[in-house]
N, C-alpha and C positions, 0 to 999 in steps of 0.2 A: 577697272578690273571687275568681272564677273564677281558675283560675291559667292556664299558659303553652302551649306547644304541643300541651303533655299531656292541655287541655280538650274346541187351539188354538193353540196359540202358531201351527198351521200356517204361518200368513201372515208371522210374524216371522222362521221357517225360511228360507220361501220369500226371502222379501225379503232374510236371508245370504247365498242359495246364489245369488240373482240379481246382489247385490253381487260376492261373489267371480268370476260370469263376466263382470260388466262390467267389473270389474280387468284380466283376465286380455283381454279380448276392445280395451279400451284400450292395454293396450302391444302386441298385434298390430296395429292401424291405424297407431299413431306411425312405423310402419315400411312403411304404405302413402304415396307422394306427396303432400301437397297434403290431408293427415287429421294432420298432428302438430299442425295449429294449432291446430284444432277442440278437442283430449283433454288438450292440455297444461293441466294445470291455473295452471301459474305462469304461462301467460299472460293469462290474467284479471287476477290481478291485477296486472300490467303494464300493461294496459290501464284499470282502474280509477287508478290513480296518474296514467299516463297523461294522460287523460282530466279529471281534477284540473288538473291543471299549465295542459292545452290552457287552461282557462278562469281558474286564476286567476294562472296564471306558475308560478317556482321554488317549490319548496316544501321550505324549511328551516327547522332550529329555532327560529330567532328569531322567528317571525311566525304558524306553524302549529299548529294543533290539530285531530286528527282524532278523530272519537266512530263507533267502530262497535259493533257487535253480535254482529262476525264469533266463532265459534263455539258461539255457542247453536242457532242456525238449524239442523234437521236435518244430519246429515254438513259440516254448514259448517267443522269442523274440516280436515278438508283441505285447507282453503287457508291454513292460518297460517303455517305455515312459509315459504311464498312472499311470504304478505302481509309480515312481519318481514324475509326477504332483503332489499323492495322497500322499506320502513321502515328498515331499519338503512344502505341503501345510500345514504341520504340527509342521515345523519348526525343525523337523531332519536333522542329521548330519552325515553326508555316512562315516567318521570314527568312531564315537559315538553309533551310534546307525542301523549299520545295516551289517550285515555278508551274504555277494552272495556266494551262496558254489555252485565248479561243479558236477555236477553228470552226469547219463549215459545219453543219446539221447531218452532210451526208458522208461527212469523215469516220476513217475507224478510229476507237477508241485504242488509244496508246501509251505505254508510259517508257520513259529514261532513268532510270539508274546512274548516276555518275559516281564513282568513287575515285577523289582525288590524290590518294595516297599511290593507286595504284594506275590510275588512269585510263579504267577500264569502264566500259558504259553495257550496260544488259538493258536492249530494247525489247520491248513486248508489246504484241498487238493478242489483243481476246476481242472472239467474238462470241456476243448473246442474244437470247432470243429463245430460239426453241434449243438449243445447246449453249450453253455459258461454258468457251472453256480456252485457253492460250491456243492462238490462230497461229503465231508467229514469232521465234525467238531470237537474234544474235548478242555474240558477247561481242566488240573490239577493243581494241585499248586507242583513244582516241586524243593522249599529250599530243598538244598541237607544236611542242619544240619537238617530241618524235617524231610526229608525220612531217616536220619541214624541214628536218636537217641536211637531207639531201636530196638529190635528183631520184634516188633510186627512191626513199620513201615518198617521195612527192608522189610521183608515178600509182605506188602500190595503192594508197588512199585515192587518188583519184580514179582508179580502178574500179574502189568499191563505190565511190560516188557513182560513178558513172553506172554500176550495176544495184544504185540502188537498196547497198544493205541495210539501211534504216527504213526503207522505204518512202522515201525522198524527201527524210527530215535531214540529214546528213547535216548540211552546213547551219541550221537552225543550232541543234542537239551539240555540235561541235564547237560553235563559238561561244553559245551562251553558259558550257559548264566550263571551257578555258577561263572565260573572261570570271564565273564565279571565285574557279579556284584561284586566281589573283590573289581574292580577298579585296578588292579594290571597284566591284560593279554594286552602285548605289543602290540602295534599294526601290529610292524611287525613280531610277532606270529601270530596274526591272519592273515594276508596278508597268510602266509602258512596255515592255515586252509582252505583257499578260495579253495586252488587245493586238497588239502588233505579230505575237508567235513566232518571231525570230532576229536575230542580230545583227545589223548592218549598221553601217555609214549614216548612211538615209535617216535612220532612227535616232540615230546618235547627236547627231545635226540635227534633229528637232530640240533631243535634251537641252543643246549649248543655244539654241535659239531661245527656247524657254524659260532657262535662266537668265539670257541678255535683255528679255523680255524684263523679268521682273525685279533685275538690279535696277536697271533704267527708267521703270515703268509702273513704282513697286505696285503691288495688287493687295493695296490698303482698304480698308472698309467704305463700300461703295461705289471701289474701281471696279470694273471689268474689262475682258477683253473680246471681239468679234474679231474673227476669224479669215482675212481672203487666203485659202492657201492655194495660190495661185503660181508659178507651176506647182503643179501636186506632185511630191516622191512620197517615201514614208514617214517624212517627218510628224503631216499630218495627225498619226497615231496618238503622238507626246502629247498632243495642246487636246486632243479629245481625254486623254484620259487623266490627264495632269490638270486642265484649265476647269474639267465638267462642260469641255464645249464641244458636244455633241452638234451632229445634223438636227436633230429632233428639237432639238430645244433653240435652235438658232443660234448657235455657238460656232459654226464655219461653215462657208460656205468653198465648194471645193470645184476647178476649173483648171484648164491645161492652157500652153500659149506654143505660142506656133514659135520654130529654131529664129525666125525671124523678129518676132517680137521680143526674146528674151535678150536678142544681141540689140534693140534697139532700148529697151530699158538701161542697160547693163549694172555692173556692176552683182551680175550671178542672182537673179532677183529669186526670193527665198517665199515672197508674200509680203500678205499687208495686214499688220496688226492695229484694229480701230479701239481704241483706250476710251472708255467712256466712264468718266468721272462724274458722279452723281453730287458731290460734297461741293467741287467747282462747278460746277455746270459744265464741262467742258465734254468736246468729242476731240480725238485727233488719230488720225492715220499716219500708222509709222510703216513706211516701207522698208523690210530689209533686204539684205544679199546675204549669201551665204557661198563661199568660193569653197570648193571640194578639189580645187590644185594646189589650193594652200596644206591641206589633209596629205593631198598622194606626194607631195614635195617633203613633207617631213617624218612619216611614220614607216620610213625605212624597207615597200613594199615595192620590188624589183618589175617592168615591166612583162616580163614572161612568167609571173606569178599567177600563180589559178587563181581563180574569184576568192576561192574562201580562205587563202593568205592575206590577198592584199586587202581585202575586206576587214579579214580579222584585225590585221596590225592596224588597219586605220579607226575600224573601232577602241581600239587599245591607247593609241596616240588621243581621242575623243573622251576616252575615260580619264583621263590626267586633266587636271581642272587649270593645271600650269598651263595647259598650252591654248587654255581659249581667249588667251590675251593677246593670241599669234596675230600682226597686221595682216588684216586681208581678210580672216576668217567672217568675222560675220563684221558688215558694212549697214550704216544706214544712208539708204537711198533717198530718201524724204520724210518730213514731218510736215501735215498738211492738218490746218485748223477746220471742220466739215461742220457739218448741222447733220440732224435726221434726214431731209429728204436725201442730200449725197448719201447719205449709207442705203437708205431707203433705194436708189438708182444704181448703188454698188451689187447691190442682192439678185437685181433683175436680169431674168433668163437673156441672153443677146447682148448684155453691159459688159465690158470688159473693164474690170476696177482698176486698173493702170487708164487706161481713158478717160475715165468718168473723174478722175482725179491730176488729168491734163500732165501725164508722166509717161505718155507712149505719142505723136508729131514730133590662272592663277590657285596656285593651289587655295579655297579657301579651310581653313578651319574647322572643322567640325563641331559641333558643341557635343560635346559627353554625353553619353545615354543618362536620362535622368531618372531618379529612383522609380518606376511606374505603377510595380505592382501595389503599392499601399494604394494610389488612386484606381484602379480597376475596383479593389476590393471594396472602396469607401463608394463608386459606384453603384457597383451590384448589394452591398449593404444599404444604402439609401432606397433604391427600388424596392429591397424583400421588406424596409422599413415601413414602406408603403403599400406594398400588393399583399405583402404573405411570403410563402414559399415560393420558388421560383422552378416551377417542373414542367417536365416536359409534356404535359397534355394541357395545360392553359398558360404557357408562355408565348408569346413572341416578340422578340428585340426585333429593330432597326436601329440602325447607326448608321455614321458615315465615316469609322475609324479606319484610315489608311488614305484617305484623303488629305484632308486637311495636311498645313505643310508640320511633318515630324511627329503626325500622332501615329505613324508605324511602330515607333518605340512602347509603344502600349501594345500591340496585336497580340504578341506570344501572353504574353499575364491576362489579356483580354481573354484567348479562347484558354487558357490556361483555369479562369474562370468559371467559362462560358461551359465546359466539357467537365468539370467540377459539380458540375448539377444535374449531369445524366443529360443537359439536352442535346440534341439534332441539329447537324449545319441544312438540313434540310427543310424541316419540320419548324425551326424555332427562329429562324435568323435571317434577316435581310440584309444584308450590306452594300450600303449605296453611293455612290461616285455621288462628288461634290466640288465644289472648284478646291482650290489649296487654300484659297484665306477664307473659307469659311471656319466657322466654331466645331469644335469636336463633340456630337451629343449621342442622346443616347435615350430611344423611347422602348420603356418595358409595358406589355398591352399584356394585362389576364384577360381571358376567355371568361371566364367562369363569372367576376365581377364587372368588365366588361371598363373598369379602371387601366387608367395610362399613367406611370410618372416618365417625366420627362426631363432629363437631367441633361446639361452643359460644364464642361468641365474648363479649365485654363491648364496651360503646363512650361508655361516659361520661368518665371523668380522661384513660382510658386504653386505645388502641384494641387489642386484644390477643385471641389463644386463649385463652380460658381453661380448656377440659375437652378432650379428646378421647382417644378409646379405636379400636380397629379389633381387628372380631370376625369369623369367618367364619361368614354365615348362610344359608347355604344350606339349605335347607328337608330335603329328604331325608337329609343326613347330619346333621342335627341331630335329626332324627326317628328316624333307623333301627336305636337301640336303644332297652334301657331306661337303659343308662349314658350316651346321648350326650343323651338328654332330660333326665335329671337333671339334666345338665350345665349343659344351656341355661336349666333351669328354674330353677337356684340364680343364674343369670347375672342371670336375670329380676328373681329377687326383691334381689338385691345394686343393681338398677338399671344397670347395665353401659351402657346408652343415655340413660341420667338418667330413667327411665319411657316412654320411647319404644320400648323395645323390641318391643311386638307390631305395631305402627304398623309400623316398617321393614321389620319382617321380613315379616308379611304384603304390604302392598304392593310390597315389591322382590322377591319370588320369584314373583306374581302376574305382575309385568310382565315377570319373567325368561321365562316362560311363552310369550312374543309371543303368547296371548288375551287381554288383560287390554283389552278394550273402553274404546275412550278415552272415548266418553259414559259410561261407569262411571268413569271416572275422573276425568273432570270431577268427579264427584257426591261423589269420594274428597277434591275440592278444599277442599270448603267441609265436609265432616264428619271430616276429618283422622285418620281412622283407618279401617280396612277390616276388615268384620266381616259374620259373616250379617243381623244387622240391615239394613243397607244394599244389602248382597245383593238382600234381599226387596224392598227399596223400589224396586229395578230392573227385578226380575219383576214387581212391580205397578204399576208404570207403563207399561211393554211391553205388560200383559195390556190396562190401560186403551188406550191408544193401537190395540191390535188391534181392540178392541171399541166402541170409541168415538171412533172415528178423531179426529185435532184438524185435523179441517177448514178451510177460513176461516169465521169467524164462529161458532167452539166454546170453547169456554173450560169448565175443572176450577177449583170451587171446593173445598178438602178440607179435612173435621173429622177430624182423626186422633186416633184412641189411640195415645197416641205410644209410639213406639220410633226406634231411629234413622233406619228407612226413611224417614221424612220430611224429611229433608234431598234424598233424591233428589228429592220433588216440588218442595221450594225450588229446589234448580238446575237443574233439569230443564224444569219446566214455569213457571217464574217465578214462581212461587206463593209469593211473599215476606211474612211478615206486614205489614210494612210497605204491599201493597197489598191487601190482603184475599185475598189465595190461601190459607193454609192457616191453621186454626181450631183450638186443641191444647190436650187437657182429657185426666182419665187417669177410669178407672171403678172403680168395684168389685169384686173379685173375684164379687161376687152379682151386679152388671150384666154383666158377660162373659159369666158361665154362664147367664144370663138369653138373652143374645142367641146364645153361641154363641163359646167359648174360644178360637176361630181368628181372631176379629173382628179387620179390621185397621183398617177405617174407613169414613167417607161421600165418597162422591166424588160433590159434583153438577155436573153436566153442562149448561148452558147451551149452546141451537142456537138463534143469533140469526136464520139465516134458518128454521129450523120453528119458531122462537115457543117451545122447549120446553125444561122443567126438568126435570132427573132427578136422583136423587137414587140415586145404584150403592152399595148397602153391600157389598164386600168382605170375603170373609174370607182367609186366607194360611195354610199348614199347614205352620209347619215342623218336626214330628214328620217329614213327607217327605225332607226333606234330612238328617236326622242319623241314617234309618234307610240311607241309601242311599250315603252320602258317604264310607265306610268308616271313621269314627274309631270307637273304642272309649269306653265309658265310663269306661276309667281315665285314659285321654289327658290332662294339661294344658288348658285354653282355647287357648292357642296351634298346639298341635296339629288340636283339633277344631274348634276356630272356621274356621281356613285350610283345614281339609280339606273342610267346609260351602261356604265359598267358592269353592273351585275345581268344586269338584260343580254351582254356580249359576254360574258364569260362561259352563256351556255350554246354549244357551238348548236342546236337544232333553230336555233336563231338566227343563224347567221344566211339562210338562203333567199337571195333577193340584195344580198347588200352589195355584193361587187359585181362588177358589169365589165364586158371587155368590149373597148371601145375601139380597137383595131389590132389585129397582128399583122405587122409588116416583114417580109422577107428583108434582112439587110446584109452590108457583107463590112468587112473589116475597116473598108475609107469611110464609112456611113459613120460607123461605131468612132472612130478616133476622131473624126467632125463633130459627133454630138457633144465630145468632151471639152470642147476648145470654147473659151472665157468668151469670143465674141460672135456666138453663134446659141442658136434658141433651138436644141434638141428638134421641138414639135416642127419645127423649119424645115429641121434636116429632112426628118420622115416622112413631108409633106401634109401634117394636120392640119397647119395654117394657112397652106393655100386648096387643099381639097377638103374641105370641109364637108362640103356638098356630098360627094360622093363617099365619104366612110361610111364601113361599115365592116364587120369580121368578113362578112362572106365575101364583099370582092375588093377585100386584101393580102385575104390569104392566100391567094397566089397571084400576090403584085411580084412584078419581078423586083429583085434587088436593087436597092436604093444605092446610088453611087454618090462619090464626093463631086 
């Protein structure tokens, strides 16, 4: 049985220097008459809440549920602060009653209303810019037993589906505030929704996968898991946001299999989860299945049912923990004893990991919410014990609270806290994805002192501190000898932060900076550590985005060689395995040098109104930045890595780092070929056998690449 709750850049210049005089030229009008109303940005969202209320009344915690988007959406981050003032003023609870879903960089910014009493949802689209102001409004009432009770309501709502009145969140917006008002969707289901942006099957089936995973597998201290999620649907999402196994950090690697290959596996093949146990020495690959006839057999969803019935009840059937005990549901296909080079040949671009591994010739329990708020408080009392006050011009936390498995039960007392002291979700706080069996901690960085404490808490018998140290890390006086690097460096290896140490320190002396670009720091969310790795995935999607604007109706499909840059396309551009955005396979040292050792990846480019495929291979040169950033090659990592960093965080730096190393014209068989597990992208597009001949100029009008 499953167990318990546990289951060029010119344009990019231009567009700073345009920002900083629109800042500057905004608080000059706030002080012209009859213009503060216009630039104020917190009155938007005043007026959205507003605007809310007009249609569906009070809006309190007992009855409310809002799904927005707000900070994905280009600069949309400037309104969270506001949006949270007008959120917390109202005595909501950011586990209760509010779902931040990401979406692409070139989506409108949006938000949902659900009011459960009544059933009624008020969608709002605002656009800002040179006018901040509601683009777009409807009210419906959207009980999912109203719209399904008959032929005739069925009809009406697909109606509006069909026309769009949410503007084509419909079935997202409709299942996941049903399923809220249950009272019966997990919260750490929804934590996967956050990266995923909507409710399906697919998704759900990663959850029961993820806990099959770690009843059977448990993810004790020094386990971990890699990732084949081979066929890929959305389950992917769960294990990225649930496990901390991102593309970036080499946490999954993501491939499709041909109708032929899946019936030759059989048994519904789901993926291949490799457990690598540090404590045993062990590695093992578990392959499962996961059967979705088992799902549409019992969850009562008729075959003339529109998708977002029989979706919905089969998610609904997937939230009852009774039925993941169902025969059939999830199967294990094999458990294969491997070393490093098998996984090492499992990773590589053309290996298909069913080959390479000779496999292709209940309800539980919940524990009680435990008392939380005395440990937030014992917390944030321990830090001001150490730093001083804790305000918002020389604070900055990072944490990893909502992570770890069951530290949600602290979020509302945390910002409860956190918003207790005047500071900014913007300005003061990083919160960063981690696997679930990590420790729940908690680093408070002054500016001013330039001091960190660093706290661990436990919360099972016993809600309590358990570790904490306060060092001061201040970047230059920790750098500005040979005796004070030593210093820092023996700190490092003693673990002084429990292994957190380059993490804080580079990111809290980046944001000490005030340049530390909050869309880079989003990106800093979901990759949890800051490095030139990530650096570069910022430049290269800036450069994308210069070059290949994301229009309406553009969309980045991306095969990366991975490095950690690839979490920025995860967060950045939505490109989540779990929805087919990013493709992640490693090569050769003989493939690289084949194509060219700077390779960073394929970026294709879909323009729904030209009809057109492109296929951008990329390259990235970072020999550029470590010749220029000024670290020395005797420096520590910690040194040189941060010093990389700061040298890329200013974008007049960045021209000369990315190269485009071919665009290829492709068409849709090219595209579903480059995705399939036994097949090398660079193959497809012909990198690896015309070498010779690339070049932008005469590929750009190669004809289209067939299968």
């Amino acid at each position: 049985m499953i167990g318990r709750r546990g289951c060029t850049n010119k344009k990019i210049k231009t567009k700073i220097t345009s920002f900083v005089f629109l800042t500057v030229l905004v608080f000059s009008l706030c002080f012209i008459p009859g213009m503060a109303a216009e630039t104020d940005s917190s009155e938007l969202m005043a007026q959205v809440f507003a605007a809310a209320e007009s249609n569906l009344g009070n809006i309190g915690p007992e009855n409310t549920l809002i799904i927005t988007d707000l900070g994905s959406p280009a600069e949309s981050y400037v309104f969270l602060d506001n949006f949270y003032s007008e959120f917390n003023g109202r005595n909501l609870k950011y586990t209760d009653n509010l779902l931040v879903v990401q979406n692409a960089r070139n989506a409108p910014l949006w938000f949902a209303f659900f009011d459960k009493a009544s059933g009624k949802c008020a969608y709002i689209e605002v656009t800002y810019g040179d006018e901040e102001k509601i683009s777009y409004q409807v009210t419906e009432n959207i009980n999912f037993n109203g719209l399904s009770k008959n032929k005739k309501s069925i009809e009406a709502w697909n109606q509006k589906v069909n026309s769009a009145v949410f503007k084509g969140h419909e079935f997202a917006i409709l299942t996941i505030s049903n399923a809220w008002a249950t009272g019966n969707l997990d919260y750490e289901l929804m934590q996967c929704l956050e990266i995923h942006n909507h409710f399906c099957p697919g998704v759900s089936s990663g959850f029961v996968l993820a806990n099959w995973m770690e009843e059977n597998y448990p993810l004790k201290e020094g386990v971990s898991y890699t990732v084949f999620s081979c066929p890929n649907w959305c389950k992917e999402d769960v294990f990225v946001k649930r496990w901390d196994a991102t593309p970036g950090k080499g946490g999954i690697f993501v491939s499709a299999l041909t109708d032929e290959e899946i019936e030759a596996i059989g048994n519904s093949p789901a993926g291949i989860f490799v457990v690598t146990d540090k404590n045993a020495g062990t590695m093992k690959a578990v392959a499962l299945g996961f059967d979705f006839d088992v799902v549409n057999a019992k969850c009562g969803a008729k075959k003339d049912d529109p998708a977002w019935i029989s979706k919905y009840l089969a998610d609904l059937w997937l939230m009852d923990r009774g039925n993941w005990d169902e025969e059939g549901l999830v199967t294990e296909i094999a458990v294969i004893d491997i070393d490093k080079d098998t996984l090492g040949e499992m990773k590589r671009a053309g290996s298909n990991p069913y080959e390479v591994l000779g496999l292709l010739n209940s309800n539980g329990n919940v524990n009680p919410p435990v008392e939380d708020k005395e440990l937030m408080d014992q917390v944030f009392s321990a830090a001001e014990a150490e730093l001083g006050t804790l305000g918002p011009e020389n604070t900055f936390i990072m944490t990893d609270i909502g992570s770890p498995a069951e530290s949600d039960f602290f979020l509302n007392n945390f910002y409860s806290e956190f918003y207790g002291k005047e500071l900014k979700y913007t300005k003061n706080l990083l919160v960063v994805q981690n696997a679930r069996n990590a420790p729940l901690w908690f680093a408070f960085f002054d500016k001013a002192s330039g001091k960190c404490a660093y706290i661990e808490v436990t919360y099972e018998n016993e809600d309590k501190i358990s570790y904490q140290a306060t060092e001061n890390i201040n970047f230059n006086e920790l750098s500005a000898s040979q005796e004070s690097i030593a210093a820092w460096s023996e700190k490092v290896n003693s673990k002084i932060f429990n292994g957190r140490e380059f993490a804080i320190l580079t990111i809290s002396n980046a944001w000490a900076t005030g340049n530390l670009d909050y869309e880079l720091m989003q990106c800093l969310e979901i990759h949890n550590h800051f490095c030139p790795g990530v650096s570069s995935g910022f430049v290269l999607a800036n450069w994308m985005e210069e070059n290949y604007p994301l229009e309406e109706g553009v969309s980045y499909t991306v095969f990366s060689t991975h490095w950690c840059k690839d979490d920025v396309f995860v967060k950045r551009w939505d490109a989540t395995p779990g929805k087919g955005g990013v493709f992640v396979s490693e090569l050769t040292d003989e493939e690289l040098e084949a194509i060219g050792s700077d390779l960073a990846g394929v970026f294709v480019v879909r323009d729904k109104n030209a009809g057109t495929l492109k296929a951008v291979v990329l390259g990235y040169n970072s020999d550029l930045a470590s010749a220029n950033c000024g670290a020395k090659e005797s420096d520590p990592d910690w040194v040189s890595k941060y010093m990389k960093d700061l040298w890329l965080m200013n974008p007049e730096n960045w021209d000369g780092l990315v190269t485009e190393i071919a665009v290829i014209d492709i068409d849709d068989a090219a595209l579903n070929e480059m995705k399939q597990a036994d097949t090398n992208p660079y193959v497809v597009i012909g990198l690896l056998n015309l070498v010779e001949d690339v070049s932008p100029q005469n590929l750009e009008s190669t004809e289209a690449v067939t299968a």
